[in-house]
C-alpha positions in Angstrom: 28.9 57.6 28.0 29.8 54.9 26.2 26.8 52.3 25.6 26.7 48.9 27.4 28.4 46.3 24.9 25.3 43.4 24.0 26.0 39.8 24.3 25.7 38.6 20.2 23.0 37.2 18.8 22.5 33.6 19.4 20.8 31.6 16.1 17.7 29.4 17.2 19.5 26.4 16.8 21.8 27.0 18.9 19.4 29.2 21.8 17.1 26.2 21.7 19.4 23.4 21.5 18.2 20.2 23.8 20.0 19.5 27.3 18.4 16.5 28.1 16.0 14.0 26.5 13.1 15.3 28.0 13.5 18.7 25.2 14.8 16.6 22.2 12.5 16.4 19.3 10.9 13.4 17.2 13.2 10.3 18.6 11.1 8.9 20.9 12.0 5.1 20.4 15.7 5.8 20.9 14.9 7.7 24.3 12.7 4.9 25.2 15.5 2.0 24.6 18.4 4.4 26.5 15.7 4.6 29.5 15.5 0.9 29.7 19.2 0.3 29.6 20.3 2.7 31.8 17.3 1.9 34.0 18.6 -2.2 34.0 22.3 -1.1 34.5 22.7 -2.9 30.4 24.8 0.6 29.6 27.0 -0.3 26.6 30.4 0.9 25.8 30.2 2.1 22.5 27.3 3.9 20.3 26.8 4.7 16.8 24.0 7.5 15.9 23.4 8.2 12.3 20.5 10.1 9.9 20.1 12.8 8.1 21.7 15.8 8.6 19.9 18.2 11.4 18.0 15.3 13.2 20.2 15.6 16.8 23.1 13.5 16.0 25.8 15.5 17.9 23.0 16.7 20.4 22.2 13.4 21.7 26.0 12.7 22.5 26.4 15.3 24.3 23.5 14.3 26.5 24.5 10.8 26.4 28.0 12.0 27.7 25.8 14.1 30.7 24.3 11.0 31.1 27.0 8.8 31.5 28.9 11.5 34.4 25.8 12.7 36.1 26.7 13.1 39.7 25.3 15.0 42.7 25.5 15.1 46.1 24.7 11.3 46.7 27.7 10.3 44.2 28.1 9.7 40.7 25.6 7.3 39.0 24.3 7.6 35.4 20.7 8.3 34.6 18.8 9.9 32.4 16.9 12.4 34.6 19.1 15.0 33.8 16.3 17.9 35.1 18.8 18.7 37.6 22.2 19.7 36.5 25.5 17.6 38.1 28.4 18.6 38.9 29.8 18.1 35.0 27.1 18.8 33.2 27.7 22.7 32.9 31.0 21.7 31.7 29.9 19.1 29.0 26.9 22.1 27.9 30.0 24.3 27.0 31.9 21.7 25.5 35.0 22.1 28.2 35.2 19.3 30.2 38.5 17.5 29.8 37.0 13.9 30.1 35.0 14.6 27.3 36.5 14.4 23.8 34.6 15.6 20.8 36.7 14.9 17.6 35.4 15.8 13.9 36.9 12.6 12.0 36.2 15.2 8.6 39.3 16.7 9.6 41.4 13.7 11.4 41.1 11.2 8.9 44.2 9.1 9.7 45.7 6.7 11.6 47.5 8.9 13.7 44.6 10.8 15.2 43.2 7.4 16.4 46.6 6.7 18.0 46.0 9.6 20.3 42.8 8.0 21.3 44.1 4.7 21.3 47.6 6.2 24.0 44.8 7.9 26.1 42.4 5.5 27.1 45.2 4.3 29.5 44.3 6.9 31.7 41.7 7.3 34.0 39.4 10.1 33.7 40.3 13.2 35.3 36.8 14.4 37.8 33.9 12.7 35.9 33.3 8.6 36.2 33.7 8.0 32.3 36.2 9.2 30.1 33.5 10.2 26.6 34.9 9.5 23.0 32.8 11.9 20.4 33.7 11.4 17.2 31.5 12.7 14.4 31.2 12.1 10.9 33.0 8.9 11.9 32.3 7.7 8.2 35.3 9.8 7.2 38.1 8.0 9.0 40.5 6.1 6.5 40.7 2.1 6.6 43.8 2.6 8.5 42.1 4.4 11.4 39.1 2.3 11.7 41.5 -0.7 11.4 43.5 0.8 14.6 40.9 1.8 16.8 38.9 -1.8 16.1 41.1 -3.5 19.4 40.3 -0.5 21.5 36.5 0.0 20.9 35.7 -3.7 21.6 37.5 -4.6 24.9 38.2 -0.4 25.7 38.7 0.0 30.1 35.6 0.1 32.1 35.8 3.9 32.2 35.7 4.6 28.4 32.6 5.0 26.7 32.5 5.6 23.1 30.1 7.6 21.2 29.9 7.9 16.8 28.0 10.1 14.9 27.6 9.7 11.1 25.3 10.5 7.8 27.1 7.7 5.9 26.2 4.6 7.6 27.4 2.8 4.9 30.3 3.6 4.6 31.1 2.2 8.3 32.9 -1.1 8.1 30.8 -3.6 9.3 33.4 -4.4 12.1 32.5 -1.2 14.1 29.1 -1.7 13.4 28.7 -4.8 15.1 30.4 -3.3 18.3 28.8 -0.5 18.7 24.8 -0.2 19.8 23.4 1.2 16.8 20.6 4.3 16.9 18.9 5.4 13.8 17.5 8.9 14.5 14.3 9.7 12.1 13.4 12.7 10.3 10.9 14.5 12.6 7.7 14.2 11.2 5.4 17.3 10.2 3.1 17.4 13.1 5.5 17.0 15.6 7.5 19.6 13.9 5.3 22.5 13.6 4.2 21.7 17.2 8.3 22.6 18.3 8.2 25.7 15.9 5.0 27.4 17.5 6.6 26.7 20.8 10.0 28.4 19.9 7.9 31.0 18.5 5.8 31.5 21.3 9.0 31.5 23.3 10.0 34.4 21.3 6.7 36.4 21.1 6.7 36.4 17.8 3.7 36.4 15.6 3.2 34.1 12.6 0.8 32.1 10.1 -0.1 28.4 10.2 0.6 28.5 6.5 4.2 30.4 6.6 5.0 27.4 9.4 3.4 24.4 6.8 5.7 26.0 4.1 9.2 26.2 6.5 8.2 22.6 7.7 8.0 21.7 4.3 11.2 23.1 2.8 12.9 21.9 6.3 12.5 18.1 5.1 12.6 16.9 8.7 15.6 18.6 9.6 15.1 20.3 13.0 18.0 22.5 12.5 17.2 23.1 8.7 13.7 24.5 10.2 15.1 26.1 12.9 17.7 28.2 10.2 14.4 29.0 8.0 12.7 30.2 10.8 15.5 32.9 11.7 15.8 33.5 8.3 12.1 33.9 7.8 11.6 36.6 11.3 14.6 38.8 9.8 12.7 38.5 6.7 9.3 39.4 7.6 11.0 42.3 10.2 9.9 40.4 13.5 6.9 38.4 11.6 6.5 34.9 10.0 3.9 35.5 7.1 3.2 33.4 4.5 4.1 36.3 1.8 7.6 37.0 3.1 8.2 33.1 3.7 6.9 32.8 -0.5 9.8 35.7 -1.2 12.1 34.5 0.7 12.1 30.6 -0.5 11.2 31.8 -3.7 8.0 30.1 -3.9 4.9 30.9 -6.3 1.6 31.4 -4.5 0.5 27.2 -3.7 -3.0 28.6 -4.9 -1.5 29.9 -8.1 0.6 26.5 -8.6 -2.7 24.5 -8.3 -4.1 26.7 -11.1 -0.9 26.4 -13.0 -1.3 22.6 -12.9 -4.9 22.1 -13.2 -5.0 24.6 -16.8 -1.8 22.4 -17.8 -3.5 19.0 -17.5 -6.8 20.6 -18.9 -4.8 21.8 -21.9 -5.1 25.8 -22.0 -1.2 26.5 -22.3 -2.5 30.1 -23.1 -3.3 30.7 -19.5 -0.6 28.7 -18.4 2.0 30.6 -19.8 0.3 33.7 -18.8 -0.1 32.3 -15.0 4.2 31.6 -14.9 4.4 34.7 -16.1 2.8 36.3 -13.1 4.3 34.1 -10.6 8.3 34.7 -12.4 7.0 38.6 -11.8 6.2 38.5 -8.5 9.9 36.5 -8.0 9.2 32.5 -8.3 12.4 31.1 -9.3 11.7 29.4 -13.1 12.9 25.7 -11.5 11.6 26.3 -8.3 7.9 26.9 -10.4 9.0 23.3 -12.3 9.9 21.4 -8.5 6.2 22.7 -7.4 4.3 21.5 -10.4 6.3 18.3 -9.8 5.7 18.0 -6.0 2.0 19.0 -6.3 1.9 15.9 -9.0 3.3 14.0 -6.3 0.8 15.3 -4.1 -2.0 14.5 -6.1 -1.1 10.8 -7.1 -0.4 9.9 -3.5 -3.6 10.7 -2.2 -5.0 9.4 -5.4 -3.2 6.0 -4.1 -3.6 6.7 -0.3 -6.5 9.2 0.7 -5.3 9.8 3.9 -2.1 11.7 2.7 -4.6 14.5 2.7 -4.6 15.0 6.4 -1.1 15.8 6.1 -0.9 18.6 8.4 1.9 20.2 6.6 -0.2 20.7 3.7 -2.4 24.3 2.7 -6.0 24.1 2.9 -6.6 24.7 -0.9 -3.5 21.7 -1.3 -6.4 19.2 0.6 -9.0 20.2 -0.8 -8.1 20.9 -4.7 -5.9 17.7 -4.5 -8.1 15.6 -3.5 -10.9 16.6 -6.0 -8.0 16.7 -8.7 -7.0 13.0 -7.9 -10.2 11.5 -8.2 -10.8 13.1 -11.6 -7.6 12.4 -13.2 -6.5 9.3 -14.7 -3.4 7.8 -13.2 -1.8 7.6 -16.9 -1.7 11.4 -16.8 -0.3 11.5 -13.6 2.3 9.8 -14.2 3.0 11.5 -17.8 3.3 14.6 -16.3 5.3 13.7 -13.6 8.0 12.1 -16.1 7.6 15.6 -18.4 8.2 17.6 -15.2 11.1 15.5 -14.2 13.0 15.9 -16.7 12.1 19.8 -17.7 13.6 20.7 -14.3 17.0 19.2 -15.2 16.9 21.0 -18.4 15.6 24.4 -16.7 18.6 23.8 -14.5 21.0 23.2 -17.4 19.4 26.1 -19.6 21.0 29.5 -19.7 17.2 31.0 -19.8 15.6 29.4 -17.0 12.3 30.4 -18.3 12.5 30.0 -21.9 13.3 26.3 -20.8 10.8 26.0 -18.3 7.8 27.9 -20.5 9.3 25.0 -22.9 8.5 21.8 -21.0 5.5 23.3 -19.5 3.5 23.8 -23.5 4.9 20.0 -23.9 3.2 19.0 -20.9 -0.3 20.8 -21.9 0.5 19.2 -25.2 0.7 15.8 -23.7 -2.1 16.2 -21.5 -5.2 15.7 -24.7 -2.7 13.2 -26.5 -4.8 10.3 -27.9 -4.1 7.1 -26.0 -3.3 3.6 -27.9 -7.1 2.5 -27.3 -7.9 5.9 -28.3 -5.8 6.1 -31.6 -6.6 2.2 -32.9 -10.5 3.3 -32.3 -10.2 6.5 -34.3 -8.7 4.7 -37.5 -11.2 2.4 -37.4 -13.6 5.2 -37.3 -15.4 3.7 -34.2 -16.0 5.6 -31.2 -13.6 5.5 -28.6 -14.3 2.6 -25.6 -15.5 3.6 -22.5 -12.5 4.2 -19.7 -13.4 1.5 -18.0 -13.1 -0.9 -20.1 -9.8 -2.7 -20.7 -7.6 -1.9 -24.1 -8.8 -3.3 -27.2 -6.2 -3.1 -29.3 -2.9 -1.7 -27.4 -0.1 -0.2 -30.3 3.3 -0.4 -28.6 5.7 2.2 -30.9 8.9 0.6 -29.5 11.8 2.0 -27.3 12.2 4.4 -30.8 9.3 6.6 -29.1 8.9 9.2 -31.7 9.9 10.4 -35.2 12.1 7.5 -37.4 11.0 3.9 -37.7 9.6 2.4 -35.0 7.9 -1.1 -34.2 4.2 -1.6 -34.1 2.3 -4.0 -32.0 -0.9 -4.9 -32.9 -3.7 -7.1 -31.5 -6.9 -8.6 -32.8 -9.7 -6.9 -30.3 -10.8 -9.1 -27.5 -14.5 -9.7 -27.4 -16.3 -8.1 -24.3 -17.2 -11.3 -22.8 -20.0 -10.9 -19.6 -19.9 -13.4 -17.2 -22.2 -14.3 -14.3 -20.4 -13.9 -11.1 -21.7 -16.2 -8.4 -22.1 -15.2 -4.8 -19.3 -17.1 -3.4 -16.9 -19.3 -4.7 -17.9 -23.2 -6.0 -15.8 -26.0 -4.4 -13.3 -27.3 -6.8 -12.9 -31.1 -7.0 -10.0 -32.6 -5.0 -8.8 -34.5 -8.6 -9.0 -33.0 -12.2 -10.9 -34.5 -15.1 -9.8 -34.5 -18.4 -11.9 -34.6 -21.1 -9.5 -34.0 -24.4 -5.9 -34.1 -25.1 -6.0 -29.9 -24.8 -7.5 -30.3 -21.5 -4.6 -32.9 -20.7 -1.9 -29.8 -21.9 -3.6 -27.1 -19.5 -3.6 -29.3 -16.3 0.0 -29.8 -17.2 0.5 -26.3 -17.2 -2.0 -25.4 -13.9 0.4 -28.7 -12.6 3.8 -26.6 -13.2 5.5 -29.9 -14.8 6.7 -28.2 -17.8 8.6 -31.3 -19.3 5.5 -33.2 -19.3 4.0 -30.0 -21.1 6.8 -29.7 -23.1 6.1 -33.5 -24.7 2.0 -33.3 -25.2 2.6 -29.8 -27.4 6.0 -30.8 -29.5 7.2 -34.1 -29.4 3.7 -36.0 -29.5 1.0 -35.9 -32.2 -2.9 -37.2 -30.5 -4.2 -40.0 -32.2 -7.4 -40.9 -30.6 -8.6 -40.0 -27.1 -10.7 -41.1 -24.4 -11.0 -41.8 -20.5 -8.5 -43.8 -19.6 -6.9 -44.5 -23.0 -4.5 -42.0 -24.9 -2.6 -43.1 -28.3 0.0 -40.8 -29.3 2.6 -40.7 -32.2 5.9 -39.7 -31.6 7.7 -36.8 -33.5 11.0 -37.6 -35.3 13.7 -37.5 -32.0 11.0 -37.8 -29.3 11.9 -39.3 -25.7 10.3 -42.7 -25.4 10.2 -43.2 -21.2 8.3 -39.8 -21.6 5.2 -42.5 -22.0 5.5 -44.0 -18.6 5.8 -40.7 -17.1 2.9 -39.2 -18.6 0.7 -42.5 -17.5 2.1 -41.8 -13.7 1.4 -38.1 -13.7 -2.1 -38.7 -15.0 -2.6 -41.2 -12.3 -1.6 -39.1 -9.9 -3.3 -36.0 -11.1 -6.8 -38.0 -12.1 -7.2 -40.8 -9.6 -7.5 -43.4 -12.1 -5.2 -45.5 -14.2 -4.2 -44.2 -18.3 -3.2 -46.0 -20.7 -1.2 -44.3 -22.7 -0.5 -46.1 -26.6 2.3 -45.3 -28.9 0.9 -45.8 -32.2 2.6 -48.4 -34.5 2.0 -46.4 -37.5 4.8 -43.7 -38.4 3.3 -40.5 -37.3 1.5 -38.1 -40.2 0.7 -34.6 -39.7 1.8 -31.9 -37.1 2.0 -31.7 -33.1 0.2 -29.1 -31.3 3.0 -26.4 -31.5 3.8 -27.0 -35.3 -0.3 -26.6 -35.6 0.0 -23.2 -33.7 3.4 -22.1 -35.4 1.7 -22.6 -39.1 -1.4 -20.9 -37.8 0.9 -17.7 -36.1 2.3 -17.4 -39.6 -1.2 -17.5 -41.3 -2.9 -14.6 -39.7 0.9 -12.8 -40.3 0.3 -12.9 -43.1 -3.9 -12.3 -43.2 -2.5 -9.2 -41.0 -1.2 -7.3 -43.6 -4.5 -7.1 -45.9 -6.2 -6.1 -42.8 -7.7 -2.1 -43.6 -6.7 -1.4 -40.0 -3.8 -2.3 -40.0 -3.0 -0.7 -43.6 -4.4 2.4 -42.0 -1.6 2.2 -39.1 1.2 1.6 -40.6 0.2 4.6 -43.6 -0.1 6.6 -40.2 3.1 5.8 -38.7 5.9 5.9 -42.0 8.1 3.2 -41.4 6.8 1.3 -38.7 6.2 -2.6 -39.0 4.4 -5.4 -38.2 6.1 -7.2 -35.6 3.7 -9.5 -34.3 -0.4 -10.8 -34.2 -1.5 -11.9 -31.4 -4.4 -14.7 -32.2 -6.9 -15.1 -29.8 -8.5 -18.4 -30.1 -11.8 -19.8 -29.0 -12.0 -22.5 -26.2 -11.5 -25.3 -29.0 -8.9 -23.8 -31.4 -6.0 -25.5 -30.2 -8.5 -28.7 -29.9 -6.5 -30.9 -32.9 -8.9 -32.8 -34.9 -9.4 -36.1 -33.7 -10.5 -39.5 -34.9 -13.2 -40.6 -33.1 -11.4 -43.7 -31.1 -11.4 -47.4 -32.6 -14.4 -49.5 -31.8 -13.6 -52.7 -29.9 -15.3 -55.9 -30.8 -17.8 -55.3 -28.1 -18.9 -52.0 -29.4 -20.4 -53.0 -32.7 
């Protein structure tokens, strides 16, 4: 006898597809809006859903379209508490009720396929109370068809409902847009994720590791359907099982353990056992890119809870990925964070581009324990000076910049003069500030022109006047060669206003000698330019780096550099 034919396999994503919005995953705040609509009797006429691919896009219209045609033995009347299946709704599951039209706009781009909608909606519905419009990947539709159906979807009949799926939202005109009630449906977050896969799984009676789930919820990227097609894949894998091993072979991952080895001897420099440790892990079957995307994720990783500490509670993460990463990021600088995650970046494009996968990625991975002991700036300036290196925390002392160049061929130096540690008192709250500056000299009169923001009156005090004599409540000034005269009165009404008192401000009759403030700081710039180059330091940079050059010096003043040297002011008759 002939055996029994079996029904064919169903995949998980379709076995444990949701039928109402009591089963569907992670979109709790468009469930929660829906309710209160339909709830209110504020039902609209048309809907748009979009995200990312797997998220229940095509799943909530169907139930939206159950929703809309429930009816039972007290009548038809929409709702939400679809526990209880209506008279339609077996129909709608299988996708054969004739009131309800599921199109896939990737294959009917054009304007005549919207015509068909457009001729239908004349007629009622045939059994349900709503005639449903599906229309997924709506984005695809040409400008003709979205053009045509525009009319229909805002003023369609009372028993048309329209319903739009898409993961372009952008590239919906903004004239369907703004008819349509617009969902966003979110990728479903870790926790809530691996809470659905154990249930499936205990559905199934299937046995499995927390860390086999952590590394399908991972891969998944918050794709319920993407997890769910791991998963399957992962039980035929494993022969009935989900174990971390066969969910390693099967995504062609390196042991997470092994990975945070990999990366902590890389950053600590020992490229030997580096090497040897990618050798191991392409042994045992770890895709050569996929090793790269795990160095680079883990970097990731580590900076993030470096930044946030919390991200180490993610619950999609190993134990050793907590613990290790959170010990790695508070010992590693954020500079060599983000150094190695610029190195990894681009070694995976070029593993992906190599004909030997591992030859390129053994490649970026010695330049990355290469670049993990480079000097920094500080670093290098200290040791050419032969003075030990400054302490992390303290700021740069002399930062060299070697141009966009980067590395071999001439580049441009920056150097600066090293600031002086400077230790100030810090008081135990903040002193009052006065409710109207004072101004002692003519450079205290430029910075509260500055702290003011009035840049034309700044503008005049440093280049088109030259200080004569100053005092409270008296300023003479000579004016350059070209000089704006009414700038005067201005300057004696800002300093009013600023100071509280009355200025006089005096244009000398004399013609004006010397230089103005920013002629003074010009001819200084161009003094220690030149005092830069018989500088031993800087000799012993630019012998270091062939054919770089001195671009500019910084000059770092004291509190009365840019103080011009005054006469003291006239005496008056009084004063003798």
């Amino acid at each position: 006898m002939a055996d029994a034919p079996t029904s064919p396999y169903l995949v998980l994503a379709r076995k444990y597809r949701p039928r109402d919005f009591t089963t569907l995953v992670g979109q709790d705040a468009m469930v929660q809006t829906l309710g209160n609509a339909f709830a209110q009797n504020r039902i609209h006429h048309a809907f748009i859903l979009t995200g990312v691919r797997g998220v229940g896009k095509t799943t909530t219209a169907r139930i939206l379209a159950r929703a809309f045609n429930y009816e039972d033995a007290s009548g038809p009347h929409p709702t939400l508490d679809l526990s209880v299946e209506g008279t339609h709704c077996r129909a709608i599951i299988e996708g054969r009720h004739v009131d309800v039209i599921e199109m896939d706009a990737a294959s009917n781009t054009g304007i005549n396929d919207i015509r068909e909608i457009i001729d239908s909606v004349k007629y009622a519905p045939s059994s349900a109370p709503y005639k449903v419009y599906v229309i997924d990947e709506v984005h695809m539709l040409s400008t003709a068809a979205f053009n045509g159906l525009l009319k229909t979807l805002e003023e369609p009949p009372p028993y048309v409902k329209f319903i739009f799926a898409t993961t372009e939202i952008r590239k919906v005109p903004v004239t369907i847009l703004s008819r349509c009630m617009r969902f966003d449906l979110r990728r479903i977050t870790p926790d809530i994720m691996t809470a659905y896969l154990e249930s499936i799984l205990g559905q199934e009676g299937i046995s499995f590791e927390p860390e086999a789930l952590a590394m399908i919820v991972r891969a998944g990227e918050g794709s319920a359907r993407d997890n769910l097609s791991l998963l399957d894949q992962a039980i035929s894998h494993g022969n009935g099982t989900v174990t971390a091993a066969t969910v390693k072979a099967m995504l062609g991952l390196g042991d997470r353990a092994r990975i945070i080895d990999l990366f902590e001897q890389l950053l600590g420099g020992r490229i030997g056992e580096a090497i040897e440790t990618m050798r191991a892990l392409y042994d045992m079957g770890a895709d050569p890119q996929t090793l790269v995307a795990d160095l680079a994720d883990f970097t990731h990783l580590v900076t993030r809870i470096k930044v946030v500490p919390a991200a180490a509670d993610d619950v999609s993460l190993t134990p050793d990925e907590r613990r290790r990463g959170a010990e790695l990021a508070g010992r590693l600088p954020m500079r060599a964070l983000t150094r190695a995650w610029q190195i990894l970046f681009k070694g995976y494009d070029e593993v992906a581009r190599a004909s030997n996968g591992l030859q390129a990625a053994e490649m970026a991975l010695i330049r990355l324990a290469y670049a993990a002991d480079l000097p920094s700036p500080d670093d290098l300036i200290a040791r050419l000076a032969n003075q030990p290196a400054p302490a992390p925390s303290l700021p740069p002392t002399a930062p060299v910049n070697r141009g966009p160049s980067g590395g071999g061929g001439p580049s441009a130096l920056r150097v600066e003069a090293p600031r002086p540690v400077v230790t100030e008192a810090v008081a135990a709250a903040p002193q009052p500030q006065a409710a109207l500056a004072t101004v002692a000299s003519y450079r205290e009169l430029i910075a509260l022109a500055g702290a003011k923001r009035d840049v034309l009156v700044k503008l005049a005090l440093e280049s088109q006047m030259r200080p004569i004599s100053f005092e409270q409540g008296r300023i003479e000034v000579a004016l350059a060669d070209g000089a704006d005269p009414g700038m005067i009165a201005t300057l004696s009404a800002r300093l009013q206003l600023w100071t509280g008192q009355r200025w006089l401000v005096n244009v000398s009759s004399k013609p004006p000698e010397g230089l103005t403030v920013r002629q003074e700081a010009a001819q200084r710039q161009q003094a220690a330019q030149a005092a830069a180059h018989d500088d031993p330091l800087v000799k012993a940079i630019l012998d270091t780096f062939p054919g770089a050059k001195l671009v500019n010096v910084t000059v770092r003043d004291d509190a009365t550099a840019l103080e011009p040297d005054l006469p003291p002011p006239p005496l008056e008759e009084d004063d003798e």
